[in-house]
Chimera marker file (.cmm) of the C-alpha trace (Angstrom):
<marker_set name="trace">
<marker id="1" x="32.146" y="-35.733" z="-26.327" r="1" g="1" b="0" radius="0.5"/>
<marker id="2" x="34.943" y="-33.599" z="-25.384" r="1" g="1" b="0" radius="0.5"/>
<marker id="3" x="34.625" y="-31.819" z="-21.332" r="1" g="1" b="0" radius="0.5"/>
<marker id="4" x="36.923" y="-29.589" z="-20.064" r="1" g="1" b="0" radius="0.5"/>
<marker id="5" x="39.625" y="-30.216" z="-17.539" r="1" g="1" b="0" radius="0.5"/>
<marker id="6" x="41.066" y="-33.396" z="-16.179" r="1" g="1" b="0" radius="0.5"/>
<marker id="7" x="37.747" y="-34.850" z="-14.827" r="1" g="1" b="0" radius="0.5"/>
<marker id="8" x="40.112" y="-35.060" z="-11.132" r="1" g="1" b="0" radius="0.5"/>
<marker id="9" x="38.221" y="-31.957" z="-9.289" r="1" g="1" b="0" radius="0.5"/>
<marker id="10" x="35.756" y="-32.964" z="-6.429" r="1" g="1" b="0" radius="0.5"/>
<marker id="11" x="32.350" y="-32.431" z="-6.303" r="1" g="1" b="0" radius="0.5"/>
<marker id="12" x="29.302" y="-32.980" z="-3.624" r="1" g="1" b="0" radius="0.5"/>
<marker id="13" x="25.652" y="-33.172" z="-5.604" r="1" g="1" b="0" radius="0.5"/>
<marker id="14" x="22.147" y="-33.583" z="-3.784" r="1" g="1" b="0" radius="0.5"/>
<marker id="15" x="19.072" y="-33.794" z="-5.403" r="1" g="1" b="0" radius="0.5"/>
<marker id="16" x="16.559" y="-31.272" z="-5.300" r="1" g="1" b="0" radius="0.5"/>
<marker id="17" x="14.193" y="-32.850" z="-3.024" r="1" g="1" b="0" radius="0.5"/>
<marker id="18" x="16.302" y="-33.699" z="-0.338" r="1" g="1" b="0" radius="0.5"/>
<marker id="19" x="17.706" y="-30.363" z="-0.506" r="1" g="1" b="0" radius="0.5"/>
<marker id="20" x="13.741" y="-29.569" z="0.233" r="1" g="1" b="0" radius="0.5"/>
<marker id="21" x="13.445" y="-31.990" z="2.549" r="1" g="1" b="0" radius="0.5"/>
<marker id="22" x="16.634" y="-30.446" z="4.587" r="1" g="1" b="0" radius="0.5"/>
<marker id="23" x="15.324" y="-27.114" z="4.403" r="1" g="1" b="0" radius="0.5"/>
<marker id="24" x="11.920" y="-28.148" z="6.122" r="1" g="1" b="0" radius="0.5"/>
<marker id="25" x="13.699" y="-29.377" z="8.805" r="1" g="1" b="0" radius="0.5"/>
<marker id="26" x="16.534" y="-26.765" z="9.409" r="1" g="1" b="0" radius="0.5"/>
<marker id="27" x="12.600" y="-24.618" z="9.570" r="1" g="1" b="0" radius="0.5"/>
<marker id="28" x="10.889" y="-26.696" z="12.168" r="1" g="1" b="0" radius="0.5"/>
<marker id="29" x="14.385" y="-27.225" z="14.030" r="1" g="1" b="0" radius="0.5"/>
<marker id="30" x="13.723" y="-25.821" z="17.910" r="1" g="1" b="0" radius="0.5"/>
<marker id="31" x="17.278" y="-23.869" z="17.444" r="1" g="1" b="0" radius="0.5"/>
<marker id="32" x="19.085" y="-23.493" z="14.532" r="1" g="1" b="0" radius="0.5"/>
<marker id="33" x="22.604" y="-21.063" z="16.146" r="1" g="1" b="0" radius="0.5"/>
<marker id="34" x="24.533" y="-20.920" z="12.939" r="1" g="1" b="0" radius="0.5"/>
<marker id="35" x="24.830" y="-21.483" z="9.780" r="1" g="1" b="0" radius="0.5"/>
<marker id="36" x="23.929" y="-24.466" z="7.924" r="1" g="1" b="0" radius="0.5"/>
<marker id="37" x="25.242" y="-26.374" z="5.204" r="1" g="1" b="0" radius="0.5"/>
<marker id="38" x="23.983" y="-28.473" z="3.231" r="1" g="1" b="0" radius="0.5"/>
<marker id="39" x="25.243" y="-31.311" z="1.217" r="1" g="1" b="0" radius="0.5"/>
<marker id="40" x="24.960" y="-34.646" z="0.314" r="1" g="1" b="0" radius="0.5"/>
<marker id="41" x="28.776" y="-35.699" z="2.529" r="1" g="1" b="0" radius="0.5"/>
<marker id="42" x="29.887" y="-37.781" z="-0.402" r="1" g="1" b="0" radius="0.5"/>
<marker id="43" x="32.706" y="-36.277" z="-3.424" r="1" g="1" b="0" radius="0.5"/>
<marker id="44" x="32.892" y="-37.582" z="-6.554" r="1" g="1" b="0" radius="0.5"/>
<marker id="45" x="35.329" y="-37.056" z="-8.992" r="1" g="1" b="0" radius="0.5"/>
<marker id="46" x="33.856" y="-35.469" z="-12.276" r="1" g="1" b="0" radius="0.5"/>
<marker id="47" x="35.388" y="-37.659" z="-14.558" r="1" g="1" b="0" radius="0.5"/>
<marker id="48" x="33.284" y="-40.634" z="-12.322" r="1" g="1" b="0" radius="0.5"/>
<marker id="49" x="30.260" y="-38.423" z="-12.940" r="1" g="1" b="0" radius="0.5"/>
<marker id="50" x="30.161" y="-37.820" z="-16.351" r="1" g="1" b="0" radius="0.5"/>
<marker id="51" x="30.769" y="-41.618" z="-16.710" r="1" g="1" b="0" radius="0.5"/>
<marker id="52" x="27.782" y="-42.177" z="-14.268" r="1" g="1" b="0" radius="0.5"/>
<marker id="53" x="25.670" y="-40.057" z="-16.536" r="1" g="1" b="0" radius="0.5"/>
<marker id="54" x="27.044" y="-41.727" z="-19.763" r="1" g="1" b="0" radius="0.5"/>
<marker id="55" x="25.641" y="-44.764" z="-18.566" r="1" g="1" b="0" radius="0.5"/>
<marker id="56" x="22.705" y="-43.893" z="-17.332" r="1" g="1" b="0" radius="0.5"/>
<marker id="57" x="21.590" y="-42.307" z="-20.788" r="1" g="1" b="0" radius="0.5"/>
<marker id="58" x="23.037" y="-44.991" z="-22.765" r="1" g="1" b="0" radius="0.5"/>
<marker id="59" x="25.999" y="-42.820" z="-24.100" r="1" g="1" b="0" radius="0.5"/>
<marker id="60" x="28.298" y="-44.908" z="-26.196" r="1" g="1" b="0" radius="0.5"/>
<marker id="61" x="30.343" y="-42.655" z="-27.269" r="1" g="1" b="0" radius="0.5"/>
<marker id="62" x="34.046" y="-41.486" z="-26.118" r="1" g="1" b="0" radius="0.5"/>
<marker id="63" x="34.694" y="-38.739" z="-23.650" r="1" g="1" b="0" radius="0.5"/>
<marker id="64" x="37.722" y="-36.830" z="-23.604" r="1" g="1" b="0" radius="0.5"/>
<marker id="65" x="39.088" y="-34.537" z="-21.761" r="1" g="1" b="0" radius="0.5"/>
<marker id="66" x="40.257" y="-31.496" z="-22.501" r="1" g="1" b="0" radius="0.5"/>
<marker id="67" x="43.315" y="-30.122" z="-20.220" r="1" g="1" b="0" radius="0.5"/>
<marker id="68" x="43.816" y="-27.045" z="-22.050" r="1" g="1" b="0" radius="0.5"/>
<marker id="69" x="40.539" y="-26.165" z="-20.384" r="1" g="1" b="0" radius="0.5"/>
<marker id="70" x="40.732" y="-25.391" z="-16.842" r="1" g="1" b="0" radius="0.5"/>
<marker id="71" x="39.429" y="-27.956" z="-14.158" r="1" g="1" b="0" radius="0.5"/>
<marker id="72" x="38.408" y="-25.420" z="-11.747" r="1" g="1" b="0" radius="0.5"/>
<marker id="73" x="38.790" y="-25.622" z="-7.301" r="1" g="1" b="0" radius="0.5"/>
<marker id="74" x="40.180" y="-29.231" z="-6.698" r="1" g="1" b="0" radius="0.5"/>
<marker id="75" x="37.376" y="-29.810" z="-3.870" r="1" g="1" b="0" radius="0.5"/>
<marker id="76" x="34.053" y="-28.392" z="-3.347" r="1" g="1" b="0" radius="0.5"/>
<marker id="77" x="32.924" y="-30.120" z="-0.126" r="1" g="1" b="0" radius="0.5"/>
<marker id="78" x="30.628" y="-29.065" z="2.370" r="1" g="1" b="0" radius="0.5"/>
<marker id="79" x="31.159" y="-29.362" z="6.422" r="1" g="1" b="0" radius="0.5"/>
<marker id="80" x="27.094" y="-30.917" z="6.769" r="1" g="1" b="0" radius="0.5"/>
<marker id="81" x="27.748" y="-31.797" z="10.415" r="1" g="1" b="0" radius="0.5"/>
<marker id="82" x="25.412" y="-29.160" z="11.681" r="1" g="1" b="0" radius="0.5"/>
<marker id="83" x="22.045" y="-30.815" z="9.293" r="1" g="1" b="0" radius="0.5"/>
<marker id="84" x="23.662" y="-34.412" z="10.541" r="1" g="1" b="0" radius="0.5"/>
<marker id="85" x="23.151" y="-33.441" z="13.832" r="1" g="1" b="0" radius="0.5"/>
<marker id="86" x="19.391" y="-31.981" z="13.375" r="1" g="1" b="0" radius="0.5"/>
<marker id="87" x="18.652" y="-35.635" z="11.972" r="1" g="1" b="0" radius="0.5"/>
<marker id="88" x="19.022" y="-35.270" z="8.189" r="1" g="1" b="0" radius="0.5"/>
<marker id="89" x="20.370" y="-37.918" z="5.283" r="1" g="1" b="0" radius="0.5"/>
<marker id="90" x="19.737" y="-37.561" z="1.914" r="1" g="1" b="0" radius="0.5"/>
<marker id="91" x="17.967" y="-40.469" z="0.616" r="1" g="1" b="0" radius="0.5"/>
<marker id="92" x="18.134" y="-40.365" z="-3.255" r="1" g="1" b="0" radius="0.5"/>
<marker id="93" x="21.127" y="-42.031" z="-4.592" r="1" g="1" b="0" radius="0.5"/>
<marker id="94" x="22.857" y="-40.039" z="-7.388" r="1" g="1" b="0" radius="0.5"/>
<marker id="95" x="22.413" y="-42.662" z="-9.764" r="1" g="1" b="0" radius="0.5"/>
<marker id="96" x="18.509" y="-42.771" z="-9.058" r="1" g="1" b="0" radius="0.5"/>
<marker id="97" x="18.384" y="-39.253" z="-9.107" r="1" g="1" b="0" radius="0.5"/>
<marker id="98" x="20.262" y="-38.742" z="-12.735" r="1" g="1" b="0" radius="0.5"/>
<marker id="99" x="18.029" y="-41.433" z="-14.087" r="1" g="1" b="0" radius="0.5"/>
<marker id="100" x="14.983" y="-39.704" z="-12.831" r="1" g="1" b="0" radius="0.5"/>
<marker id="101" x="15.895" y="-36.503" z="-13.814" r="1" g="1" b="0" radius="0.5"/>
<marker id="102" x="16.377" y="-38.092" z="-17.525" r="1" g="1" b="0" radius="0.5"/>
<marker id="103" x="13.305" y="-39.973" z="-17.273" r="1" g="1" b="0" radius="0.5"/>
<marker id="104" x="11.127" y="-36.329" z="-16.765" r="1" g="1" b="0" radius="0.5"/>
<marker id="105" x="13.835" y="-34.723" z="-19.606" r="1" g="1" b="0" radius="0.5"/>
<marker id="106" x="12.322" y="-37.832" z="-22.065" r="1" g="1" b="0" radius="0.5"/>
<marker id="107" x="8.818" y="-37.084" z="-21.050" r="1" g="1" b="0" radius="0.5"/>
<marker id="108" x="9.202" y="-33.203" z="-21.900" r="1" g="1" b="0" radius="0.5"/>
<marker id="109" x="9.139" y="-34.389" z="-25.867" r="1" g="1" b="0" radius="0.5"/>
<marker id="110" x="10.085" y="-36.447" z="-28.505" r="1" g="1" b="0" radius="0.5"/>
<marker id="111" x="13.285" y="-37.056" z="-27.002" r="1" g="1" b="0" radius="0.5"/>
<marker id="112" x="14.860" y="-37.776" z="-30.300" r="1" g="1" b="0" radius="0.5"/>
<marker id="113" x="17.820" y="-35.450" z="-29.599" r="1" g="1" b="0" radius="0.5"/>
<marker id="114" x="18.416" y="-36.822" z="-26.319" r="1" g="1" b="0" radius="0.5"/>
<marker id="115" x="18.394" y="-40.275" z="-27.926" r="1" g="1" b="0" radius="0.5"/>
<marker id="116" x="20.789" y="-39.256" z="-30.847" r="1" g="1" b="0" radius="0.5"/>
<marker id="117" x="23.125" y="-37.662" z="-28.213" r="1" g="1" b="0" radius="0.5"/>
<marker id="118" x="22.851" y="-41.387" z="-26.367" r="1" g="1" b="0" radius="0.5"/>
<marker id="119" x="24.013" y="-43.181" z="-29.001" r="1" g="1" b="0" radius="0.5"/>
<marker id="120" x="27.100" y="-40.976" z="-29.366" r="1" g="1" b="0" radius="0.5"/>
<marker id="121" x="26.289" y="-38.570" z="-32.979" r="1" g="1" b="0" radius="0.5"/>
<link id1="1" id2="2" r="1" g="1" b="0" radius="0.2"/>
<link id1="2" id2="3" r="1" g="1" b="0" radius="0.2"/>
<link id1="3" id2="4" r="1" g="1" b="0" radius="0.2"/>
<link id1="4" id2="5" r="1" g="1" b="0" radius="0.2"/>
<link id1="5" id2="6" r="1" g="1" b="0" radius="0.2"/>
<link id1="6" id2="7" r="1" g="1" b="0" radius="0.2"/>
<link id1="7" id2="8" r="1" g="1" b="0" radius="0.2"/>
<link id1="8" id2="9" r="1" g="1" b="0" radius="0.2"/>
<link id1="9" id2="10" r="1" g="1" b="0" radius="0.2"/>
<link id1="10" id2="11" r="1" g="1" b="0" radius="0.2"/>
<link id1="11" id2="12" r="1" g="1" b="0" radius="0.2"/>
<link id1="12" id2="13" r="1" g="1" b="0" radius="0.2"/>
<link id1="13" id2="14" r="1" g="1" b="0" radius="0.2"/>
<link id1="14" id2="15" r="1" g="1" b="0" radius="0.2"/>
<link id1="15" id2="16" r="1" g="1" b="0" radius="0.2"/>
<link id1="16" id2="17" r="1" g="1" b="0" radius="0.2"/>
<link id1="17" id2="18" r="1" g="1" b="0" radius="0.2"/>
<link id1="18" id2="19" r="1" g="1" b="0" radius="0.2"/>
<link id1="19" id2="20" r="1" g="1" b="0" radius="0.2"/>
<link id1="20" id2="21" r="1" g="1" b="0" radius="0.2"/>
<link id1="21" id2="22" r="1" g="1" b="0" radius="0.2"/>
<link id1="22" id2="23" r="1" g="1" b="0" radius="0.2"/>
<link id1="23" id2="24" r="1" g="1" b="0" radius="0.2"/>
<link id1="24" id2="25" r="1" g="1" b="0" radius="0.2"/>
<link id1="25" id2="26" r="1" g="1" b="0" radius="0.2"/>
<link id1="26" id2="27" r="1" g="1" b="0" radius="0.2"/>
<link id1="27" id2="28" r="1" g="1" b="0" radius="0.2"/>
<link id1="28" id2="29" r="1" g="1" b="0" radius="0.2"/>
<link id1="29" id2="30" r="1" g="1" b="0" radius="0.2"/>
<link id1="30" id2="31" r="1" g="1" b="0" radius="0.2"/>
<link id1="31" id2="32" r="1" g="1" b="0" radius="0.2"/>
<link id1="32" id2="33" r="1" g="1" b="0" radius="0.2"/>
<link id1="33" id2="34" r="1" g="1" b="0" radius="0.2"/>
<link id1="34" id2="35" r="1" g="1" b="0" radius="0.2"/>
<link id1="35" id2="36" r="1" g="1" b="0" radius="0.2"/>
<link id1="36" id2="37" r="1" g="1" b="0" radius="0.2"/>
<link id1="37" id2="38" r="1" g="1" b="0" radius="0.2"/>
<link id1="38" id2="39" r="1" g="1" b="0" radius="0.2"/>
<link id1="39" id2="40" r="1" g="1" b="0" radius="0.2"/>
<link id1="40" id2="41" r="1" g="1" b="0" radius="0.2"/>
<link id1="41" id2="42" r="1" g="1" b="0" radius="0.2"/>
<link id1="42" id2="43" r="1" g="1" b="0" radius="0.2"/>
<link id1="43" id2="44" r="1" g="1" b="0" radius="0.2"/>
<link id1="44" id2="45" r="1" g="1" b="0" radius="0.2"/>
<link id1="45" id2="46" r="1" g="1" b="0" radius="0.2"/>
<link id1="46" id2="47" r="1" g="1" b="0" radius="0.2"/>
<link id1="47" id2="48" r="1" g="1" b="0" radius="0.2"/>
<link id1="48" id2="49" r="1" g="1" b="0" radius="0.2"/>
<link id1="49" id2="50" r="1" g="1" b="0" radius="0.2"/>
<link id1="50" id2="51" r="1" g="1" b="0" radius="0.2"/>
<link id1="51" id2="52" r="1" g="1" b="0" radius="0.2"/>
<link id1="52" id2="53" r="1" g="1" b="0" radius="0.2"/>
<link id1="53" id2="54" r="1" g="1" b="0" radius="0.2"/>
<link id1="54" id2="55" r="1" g="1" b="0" radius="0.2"/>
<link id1="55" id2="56" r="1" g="1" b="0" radius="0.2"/>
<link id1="56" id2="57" r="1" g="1" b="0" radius="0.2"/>
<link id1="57" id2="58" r="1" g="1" b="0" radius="0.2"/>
<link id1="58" id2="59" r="1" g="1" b="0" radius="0.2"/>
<link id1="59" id2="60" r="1" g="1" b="0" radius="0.2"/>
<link id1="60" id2="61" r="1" g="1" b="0" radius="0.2"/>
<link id1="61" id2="62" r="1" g="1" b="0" radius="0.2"/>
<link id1="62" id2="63" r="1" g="1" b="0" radius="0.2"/>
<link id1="63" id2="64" r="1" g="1" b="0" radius="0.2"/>
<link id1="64" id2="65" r="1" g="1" b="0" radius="0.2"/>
<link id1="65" id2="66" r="1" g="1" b="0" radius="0.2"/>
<link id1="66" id2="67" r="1" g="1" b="0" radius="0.2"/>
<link id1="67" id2="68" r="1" g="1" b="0" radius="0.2"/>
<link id1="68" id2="69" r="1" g="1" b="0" radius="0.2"/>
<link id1="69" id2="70" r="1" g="1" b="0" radius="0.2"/>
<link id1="70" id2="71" r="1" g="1" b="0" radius="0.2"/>
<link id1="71" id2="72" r="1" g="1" b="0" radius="0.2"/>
<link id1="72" id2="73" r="1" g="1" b="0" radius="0.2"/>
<link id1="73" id2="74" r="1" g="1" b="0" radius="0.2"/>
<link id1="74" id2="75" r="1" g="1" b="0" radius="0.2"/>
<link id1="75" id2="76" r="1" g="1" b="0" radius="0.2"/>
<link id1="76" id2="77" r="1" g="1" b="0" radius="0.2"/>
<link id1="77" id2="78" r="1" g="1" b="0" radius="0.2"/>
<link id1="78" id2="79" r="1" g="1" b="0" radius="0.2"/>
<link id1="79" id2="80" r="1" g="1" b="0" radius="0.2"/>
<link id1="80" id2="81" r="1" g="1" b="0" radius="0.2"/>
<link id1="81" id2="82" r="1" g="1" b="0" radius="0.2"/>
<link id1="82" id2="83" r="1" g="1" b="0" radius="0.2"/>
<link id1="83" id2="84" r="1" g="1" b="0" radius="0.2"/>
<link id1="84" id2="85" r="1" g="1" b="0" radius="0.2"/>
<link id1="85" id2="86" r="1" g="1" b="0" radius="0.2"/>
<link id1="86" id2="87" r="1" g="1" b="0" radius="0.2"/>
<link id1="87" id2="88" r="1" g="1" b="0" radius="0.2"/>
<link id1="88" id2="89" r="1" g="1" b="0" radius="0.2"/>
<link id1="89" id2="90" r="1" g="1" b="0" radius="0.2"/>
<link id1="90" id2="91" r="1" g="1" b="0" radius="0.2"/>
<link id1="91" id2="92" r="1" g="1" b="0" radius="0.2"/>
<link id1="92" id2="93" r="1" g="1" b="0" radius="0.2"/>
<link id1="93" id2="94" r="1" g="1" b="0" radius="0.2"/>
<link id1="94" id2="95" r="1" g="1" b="0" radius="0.2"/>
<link id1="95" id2="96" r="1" g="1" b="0" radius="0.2"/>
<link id1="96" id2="97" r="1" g="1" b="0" radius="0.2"/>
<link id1="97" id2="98" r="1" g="1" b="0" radius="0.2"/>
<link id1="98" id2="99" r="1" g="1" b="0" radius="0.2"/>
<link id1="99" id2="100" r="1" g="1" b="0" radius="0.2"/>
<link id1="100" id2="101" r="1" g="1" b="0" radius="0.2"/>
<link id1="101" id2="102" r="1" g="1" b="0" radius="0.2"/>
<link id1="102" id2="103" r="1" g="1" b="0" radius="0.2"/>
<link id1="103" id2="104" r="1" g="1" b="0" radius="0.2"/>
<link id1="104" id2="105" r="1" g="1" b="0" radius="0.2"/>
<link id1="105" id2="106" r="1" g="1" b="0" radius="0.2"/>
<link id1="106" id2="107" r="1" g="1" b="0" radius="0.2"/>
<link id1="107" id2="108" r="1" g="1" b="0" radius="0.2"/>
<link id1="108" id2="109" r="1" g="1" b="0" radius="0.2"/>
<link id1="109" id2="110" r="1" g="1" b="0" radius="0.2"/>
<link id1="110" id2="111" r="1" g="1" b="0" radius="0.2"/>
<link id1="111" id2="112" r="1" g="1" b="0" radius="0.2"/>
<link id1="112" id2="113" r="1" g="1" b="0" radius="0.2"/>
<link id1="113" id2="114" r="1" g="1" b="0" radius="0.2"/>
<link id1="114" id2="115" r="1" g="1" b="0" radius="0.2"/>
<link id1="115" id2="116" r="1" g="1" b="0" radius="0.2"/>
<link id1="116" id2="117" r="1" g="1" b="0" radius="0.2"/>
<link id1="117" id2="118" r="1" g="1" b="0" radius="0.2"/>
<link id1="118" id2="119" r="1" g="1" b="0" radius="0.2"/>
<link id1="119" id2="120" r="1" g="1" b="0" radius="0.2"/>
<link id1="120" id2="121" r="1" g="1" b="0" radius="0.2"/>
</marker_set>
């Protein structure tokens, strides 16, 4: 499998229903001043995601990267101090997440071409 860039670049990810879960309560908050962001207040490193994703499929196959393709901002982080302060914390580990969302992806059909991508043809 060949991805573009360097796999260096930062990343934040949340899954979708904590995202929900922040939004509720950025809509039942008292006060809300300002603007809000929200993110999950951990970066990962791309290449450490799409190696978190190979495993949780069952991937076997190598990944390279690609440097003639372009990597993209070095950091995408968010400043969540304002949803910390109204009480929020995401609660679904990526890894849980990416295996759930997999799980549901499975379920959708036969899944054979999600199986022949895990084992790397």
């Amino acid at each position: 499998m060949s991805l573009w860039g360097s796999g260096a670049p930062l990343r934040e990810f949340l899954h979708v229903d904590d995202l929900a879960d922040a939004c509720l309560l950025v809509m039942q908050a008292e006060t809300v001043d300002d603007l809000v962001n929200i993110g999950s207040g951990e970066a990962l490193e791309i290449r450490r995601l799409a190696d978190l994703v190979a495993e949780v499929v069952g991937f076997e196959g190598p990944i390279a990267w690609d440097a003639t393709r372009p990597d993209g901002t070095p950091r995408k982080e968010l400043d969540s101090s304002r949803i910390r302060a109204l009480g929020f914390a995401p609660k679904i580990e990526l890894r849980e997440g990416i295996a759930a969302t997999y799980r549901w992806y499975l379920a959708q059909g036969d899944g054979s071409r999600a199986r022949s991508a895990a084992a790397g043809h």
